[in-house]
Backbone as XML, in Angstrom:
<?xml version="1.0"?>
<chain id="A" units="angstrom">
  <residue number="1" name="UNK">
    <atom name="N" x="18.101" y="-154.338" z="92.824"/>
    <atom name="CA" x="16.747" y="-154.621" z="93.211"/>
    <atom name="C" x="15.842" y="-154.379" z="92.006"/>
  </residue>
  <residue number="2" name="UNK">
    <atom name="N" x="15.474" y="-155.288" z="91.602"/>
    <atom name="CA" x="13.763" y="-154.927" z="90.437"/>
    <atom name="C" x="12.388" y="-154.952" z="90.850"/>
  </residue>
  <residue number="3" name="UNK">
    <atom name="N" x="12.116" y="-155.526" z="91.943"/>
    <atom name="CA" x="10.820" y="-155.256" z="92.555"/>
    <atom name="C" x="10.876" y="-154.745" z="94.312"/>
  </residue>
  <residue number="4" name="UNK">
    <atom name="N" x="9.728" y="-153.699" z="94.232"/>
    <atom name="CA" x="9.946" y="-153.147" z="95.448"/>
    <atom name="C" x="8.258" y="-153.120" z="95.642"/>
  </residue>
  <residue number="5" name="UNK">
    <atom name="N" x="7.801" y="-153.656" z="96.983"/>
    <atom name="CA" x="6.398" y="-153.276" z="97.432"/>
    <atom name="C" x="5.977" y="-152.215" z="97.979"/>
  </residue>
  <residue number="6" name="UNK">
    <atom name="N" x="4.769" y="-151.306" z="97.458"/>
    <atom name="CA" x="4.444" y="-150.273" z="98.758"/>
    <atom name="C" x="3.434" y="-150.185" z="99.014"/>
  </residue>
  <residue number="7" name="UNK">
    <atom name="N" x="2.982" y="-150.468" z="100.487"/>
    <atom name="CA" x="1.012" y="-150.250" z="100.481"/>
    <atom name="C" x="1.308" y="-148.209" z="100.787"/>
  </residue>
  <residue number="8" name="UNK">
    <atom name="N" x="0.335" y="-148.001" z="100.428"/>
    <atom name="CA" x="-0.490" y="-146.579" z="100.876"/>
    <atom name="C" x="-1.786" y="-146.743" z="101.308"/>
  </residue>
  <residue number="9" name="UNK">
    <atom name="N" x="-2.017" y="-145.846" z="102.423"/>
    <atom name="CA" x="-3.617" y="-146.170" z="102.966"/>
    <atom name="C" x="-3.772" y="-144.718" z="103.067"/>
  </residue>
  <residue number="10" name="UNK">
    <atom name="N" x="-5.262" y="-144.165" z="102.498"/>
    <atom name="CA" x="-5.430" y="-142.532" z="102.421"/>
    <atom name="C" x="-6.563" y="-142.533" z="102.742"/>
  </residue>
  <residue number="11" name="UNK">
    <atom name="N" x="-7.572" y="-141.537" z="102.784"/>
    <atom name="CA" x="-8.862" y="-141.217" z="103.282"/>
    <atom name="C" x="-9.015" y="-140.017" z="103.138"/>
  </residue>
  <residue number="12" name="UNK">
    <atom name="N" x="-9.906" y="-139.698" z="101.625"/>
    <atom name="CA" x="-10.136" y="-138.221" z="101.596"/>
    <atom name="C" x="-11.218" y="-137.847" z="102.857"/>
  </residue>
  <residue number="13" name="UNK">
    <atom name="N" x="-11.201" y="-136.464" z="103.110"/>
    <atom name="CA" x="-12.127" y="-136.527" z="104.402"/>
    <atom name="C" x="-13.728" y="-135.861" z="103.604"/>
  </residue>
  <residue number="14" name="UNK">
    <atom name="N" x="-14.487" y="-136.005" z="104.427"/>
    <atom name="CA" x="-15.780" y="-135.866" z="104.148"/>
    <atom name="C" x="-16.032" y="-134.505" z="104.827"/>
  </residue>
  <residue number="15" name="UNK">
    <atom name="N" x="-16.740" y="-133.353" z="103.856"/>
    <atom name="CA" x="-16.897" y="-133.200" z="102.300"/>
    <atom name="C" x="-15.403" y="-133.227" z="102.174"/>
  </residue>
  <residue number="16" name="UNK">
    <atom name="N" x="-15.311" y="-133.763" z="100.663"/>
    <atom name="CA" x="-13.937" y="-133.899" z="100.105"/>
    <atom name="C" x="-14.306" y="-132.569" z="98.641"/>
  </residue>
  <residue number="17" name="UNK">
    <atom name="N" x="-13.482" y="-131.715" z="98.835"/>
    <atom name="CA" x="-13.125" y="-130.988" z="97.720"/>
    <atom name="C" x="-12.465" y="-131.160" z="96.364"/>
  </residue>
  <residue number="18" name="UNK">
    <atom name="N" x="-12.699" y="-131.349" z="95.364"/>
    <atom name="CA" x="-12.222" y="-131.373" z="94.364"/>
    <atom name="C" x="-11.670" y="-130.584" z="93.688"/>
  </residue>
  <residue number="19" name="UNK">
    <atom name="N" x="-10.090" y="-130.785" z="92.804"/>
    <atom name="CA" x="-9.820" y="-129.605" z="91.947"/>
    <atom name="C" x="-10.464" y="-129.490" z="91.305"/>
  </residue>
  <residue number="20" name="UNK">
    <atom name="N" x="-10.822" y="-127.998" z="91.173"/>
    <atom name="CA" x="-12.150" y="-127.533" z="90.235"/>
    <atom name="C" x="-11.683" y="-127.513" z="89.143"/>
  </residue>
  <residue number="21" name="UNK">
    <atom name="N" x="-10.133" y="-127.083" z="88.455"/>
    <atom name="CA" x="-10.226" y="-127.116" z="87.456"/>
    <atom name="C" x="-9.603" y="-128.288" z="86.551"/>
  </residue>
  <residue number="22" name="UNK">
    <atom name="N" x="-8.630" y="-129.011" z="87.118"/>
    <atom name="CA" x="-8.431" y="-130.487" z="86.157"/>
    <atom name="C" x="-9.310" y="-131.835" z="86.687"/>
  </residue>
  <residue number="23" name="UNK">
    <atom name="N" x="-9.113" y="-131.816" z="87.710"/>
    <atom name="CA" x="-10.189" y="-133.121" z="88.654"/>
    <atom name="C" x="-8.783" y="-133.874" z="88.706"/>
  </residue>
  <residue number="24" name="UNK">
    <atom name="N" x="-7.630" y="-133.659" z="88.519"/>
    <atom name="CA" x="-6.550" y="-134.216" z="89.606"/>
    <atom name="C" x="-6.255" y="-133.840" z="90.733"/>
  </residue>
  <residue number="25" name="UNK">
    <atom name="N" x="-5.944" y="-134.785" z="91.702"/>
    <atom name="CA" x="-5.962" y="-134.754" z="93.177"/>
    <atom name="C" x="-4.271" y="-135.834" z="93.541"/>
  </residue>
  <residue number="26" name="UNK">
    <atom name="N" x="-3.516" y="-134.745" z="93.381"/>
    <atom name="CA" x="-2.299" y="-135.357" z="93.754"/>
    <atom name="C" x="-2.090" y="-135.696" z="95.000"/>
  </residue>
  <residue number="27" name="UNK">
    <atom name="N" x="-1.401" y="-136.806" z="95.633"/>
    <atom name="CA" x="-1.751" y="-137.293" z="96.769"/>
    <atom name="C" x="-0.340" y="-137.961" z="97.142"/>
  </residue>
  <residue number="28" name="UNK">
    <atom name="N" x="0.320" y="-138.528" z="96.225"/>
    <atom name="CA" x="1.942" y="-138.589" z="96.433"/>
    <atom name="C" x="3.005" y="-138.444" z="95.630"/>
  </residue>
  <residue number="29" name="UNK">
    <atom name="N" x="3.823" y="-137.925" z="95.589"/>
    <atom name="CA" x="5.266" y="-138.321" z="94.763"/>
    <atom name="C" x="5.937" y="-139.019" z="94.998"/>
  </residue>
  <residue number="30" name="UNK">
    <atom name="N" x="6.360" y="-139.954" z="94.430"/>
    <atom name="CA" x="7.491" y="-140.910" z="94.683"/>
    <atom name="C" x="8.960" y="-141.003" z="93.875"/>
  </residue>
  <residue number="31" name="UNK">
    <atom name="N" x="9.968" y="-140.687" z="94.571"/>
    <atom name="CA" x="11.280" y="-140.321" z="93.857"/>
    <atom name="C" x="11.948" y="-141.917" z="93.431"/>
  </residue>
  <residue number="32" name="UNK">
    <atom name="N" x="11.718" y="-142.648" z="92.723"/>
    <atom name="CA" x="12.536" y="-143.764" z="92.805"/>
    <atom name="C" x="13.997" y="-143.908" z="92.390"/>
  </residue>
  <residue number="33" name="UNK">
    <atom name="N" x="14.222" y="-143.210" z="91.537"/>
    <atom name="CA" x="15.127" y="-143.049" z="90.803"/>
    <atom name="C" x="15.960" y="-141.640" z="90.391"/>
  </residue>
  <residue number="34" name="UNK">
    <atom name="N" x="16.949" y="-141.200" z="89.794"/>
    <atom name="CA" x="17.242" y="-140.220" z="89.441"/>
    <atom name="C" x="16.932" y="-139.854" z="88.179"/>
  </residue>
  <residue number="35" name="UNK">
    <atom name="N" x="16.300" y="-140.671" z="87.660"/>
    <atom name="CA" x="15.509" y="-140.538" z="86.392"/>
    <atom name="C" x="14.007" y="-140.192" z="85.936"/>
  </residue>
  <residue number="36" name="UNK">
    <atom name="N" x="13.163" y="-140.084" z="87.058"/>
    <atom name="CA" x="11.928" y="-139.760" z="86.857"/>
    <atom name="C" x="11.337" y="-140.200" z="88.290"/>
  </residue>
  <residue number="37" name="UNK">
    <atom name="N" x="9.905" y="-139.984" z="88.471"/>
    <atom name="CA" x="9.347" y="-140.103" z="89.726"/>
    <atom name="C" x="7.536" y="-140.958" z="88.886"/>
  </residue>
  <residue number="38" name="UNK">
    <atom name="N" x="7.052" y="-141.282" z="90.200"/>
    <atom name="CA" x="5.607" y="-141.533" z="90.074"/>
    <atom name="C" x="4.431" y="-140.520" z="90.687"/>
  </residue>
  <residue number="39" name="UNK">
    <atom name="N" x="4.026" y="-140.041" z="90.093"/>
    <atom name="CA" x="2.404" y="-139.874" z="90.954"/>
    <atom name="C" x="1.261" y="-140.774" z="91.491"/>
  </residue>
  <residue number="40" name="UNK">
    <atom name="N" x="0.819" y="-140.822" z="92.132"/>
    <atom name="CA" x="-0.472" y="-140.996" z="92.732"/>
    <atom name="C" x="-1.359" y="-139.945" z="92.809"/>
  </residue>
  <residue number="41" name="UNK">
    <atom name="N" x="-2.343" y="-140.409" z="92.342"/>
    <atom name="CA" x="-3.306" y="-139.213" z="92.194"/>
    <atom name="C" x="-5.236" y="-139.574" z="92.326"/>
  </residue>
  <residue number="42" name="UNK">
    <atom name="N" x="-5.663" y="-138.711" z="92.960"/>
    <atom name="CA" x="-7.009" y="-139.422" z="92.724"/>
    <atom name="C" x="-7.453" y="-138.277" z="91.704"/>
  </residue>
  <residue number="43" name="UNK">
    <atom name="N" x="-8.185" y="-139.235" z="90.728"/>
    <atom name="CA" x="-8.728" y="-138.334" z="89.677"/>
    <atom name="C" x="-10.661" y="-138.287" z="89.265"/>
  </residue>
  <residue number="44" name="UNK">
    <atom name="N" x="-11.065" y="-137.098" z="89.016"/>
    <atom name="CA" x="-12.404" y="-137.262" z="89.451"/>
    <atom name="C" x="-12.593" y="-137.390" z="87.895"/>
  </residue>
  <residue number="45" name="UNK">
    <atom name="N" x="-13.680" y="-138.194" z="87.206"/>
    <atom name="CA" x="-14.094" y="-138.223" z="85.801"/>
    <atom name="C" x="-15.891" y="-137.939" z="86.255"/>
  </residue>
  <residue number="46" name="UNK">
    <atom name="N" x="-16.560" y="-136.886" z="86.129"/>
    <atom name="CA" x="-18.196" y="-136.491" z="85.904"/>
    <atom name="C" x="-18.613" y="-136.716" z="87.301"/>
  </residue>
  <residue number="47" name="UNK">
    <atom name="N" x="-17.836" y="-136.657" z="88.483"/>
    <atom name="CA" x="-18.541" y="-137.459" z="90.201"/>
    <atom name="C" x="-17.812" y="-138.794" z="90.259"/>
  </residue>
  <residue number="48" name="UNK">
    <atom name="N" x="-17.237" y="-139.431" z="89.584"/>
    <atom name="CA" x="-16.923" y="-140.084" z="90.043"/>
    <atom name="C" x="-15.483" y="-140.518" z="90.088"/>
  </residue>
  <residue number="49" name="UNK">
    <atom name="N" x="-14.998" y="-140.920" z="91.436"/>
    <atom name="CA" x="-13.106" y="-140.886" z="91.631"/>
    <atom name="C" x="-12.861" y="-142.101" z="91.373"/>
  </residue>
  <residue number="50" name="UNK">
    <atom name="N" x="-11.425" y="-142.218" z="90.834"/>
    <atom name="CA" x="-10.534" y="-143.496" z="90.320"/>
    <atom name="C" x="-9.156" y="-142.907" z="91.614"/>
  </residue>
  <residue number="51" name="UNK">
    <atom name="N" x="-8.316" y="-143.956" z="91.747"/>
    <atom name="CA" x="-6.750" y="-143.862" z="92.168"/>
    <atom name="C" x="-6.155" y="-144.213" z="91.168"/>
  </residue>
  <residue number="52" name="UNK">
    <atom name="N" x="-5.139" y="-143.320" z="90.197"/>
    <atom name="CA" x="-4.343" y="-143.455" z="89.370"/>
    <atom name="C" x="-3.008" y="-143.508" z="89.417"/>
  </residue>
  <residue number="53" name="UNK">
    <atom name="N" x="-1.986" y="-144.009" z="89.195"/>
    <atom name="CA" x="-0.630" y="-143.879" z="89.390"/>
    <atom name="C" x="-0.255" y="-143.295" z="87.502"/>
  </residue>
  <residue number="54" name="UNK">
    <atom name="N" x="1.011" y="-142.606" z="87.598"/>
    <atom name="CA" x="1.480" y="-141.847" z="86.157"/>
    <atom name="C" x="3.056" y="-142.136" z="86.800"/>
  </residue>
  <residue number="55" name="UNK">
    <atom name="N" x="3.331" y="-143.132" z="86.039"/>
    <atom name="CA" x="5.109" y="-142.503" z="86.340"/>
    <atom name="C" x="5.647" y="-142.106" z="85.378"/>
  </residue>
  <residue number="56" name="UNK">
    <atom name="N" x="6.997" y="-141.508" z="85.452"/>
    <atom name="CA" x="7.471" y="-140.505" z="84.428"/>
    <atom name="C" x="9.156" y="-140.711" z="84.728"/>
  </residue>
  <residue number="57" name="UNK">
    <atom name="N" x="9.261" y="-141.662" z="83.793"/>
    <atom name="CA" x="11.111" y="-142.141" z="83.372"/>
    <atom name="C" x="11.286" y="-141.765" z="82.226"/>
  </residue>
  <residue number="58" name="UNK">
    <atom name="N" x="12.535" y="-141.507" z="82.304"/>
    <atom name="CA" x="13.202" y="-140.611" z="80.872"/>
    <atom name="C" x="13.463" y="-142.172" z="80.351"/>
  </residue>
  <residue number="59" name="UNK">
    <atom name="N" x="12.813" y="-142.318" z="78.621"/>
    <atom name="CA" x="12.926" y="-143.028" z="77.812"/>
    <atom name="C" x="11.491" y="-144.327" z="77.948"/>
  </residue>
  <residue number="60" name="UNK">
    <atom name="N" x="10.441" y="-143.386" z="78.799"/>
    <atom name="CA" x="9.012" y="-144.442" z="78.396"/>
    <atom name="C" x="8.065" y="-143.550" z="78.209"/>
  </residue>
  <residue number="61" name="UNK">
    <atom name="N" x="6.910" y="-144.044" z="78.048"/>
    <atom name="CA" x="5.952" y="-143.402" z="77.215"/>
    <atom name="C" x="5.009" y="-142.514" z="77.881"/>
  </residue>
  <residue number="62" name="UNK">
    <atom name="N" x="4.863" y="-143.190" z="79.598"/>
    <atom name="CA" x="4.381" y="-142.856" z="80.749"/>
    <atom name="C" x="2.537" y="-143.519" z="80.561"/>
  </residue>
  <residue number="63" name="UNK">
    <atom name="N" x="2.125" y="-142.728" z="80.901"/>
    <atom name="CA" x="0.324" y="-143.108" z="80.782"/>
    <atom name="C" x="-0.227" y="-143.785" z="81.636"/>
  </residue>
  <residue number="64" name="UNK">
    <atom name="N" x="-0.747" y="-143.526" z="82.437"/>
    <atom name="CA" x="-2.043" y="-143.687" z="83.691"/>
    <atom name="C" x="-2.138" y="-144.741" z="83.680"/>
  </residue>
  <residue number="65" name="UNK">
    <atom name="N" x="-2.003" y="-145.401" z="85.221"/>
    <atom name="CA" x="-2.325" y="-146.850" z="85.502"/>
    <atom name="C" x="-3.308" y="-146.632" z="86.392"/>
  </residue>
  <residue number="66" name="UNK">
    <atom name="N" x="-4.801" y="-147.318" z="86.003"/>
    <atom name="CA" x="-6.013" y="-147.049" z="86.715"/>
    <atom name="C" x="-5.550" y="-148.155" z="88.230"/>
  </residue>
  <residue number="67" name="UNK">
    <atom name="N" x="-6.106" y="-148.022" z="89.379"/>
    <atom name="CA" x="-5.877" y="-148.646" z="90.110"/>
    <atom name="C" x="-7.408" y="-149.347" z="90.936"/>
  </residue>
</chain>
């Protein structure tokens, strides 16, 4: 298999708390492989949130996919 689809549907709740000290907001792990996993994460930059994905396979570079 090389492509696989996944929806996620989330809803921080209101007031939503933020990590105070990085402004990542981990929200899933995903095991795909035996080689590394993905995050999902909502990340806060000055007030304002993005949904980011980071995956992490042995032999890539990794780095934040804004969503």
């Amino acid at each position: 298999m090389k492509e696989t689809y996944f929806a996620f549907w989330w809803k921080p709740s209101n007031p939503w708390q933020n990590h105070s000290g990085s402004g990542v907001n981990k929200l899933a792990f995903l095991f795909p492989s035996a080689s590394g996993c993905i995050y999902i994460m909502m990340f806060s930059e000055g007030g304002s949130y993005t949904l980011q994905v980071e995956p992490e396979f042995s032999g890539t570079c990794g780095g934040w996919r804004r969503t």
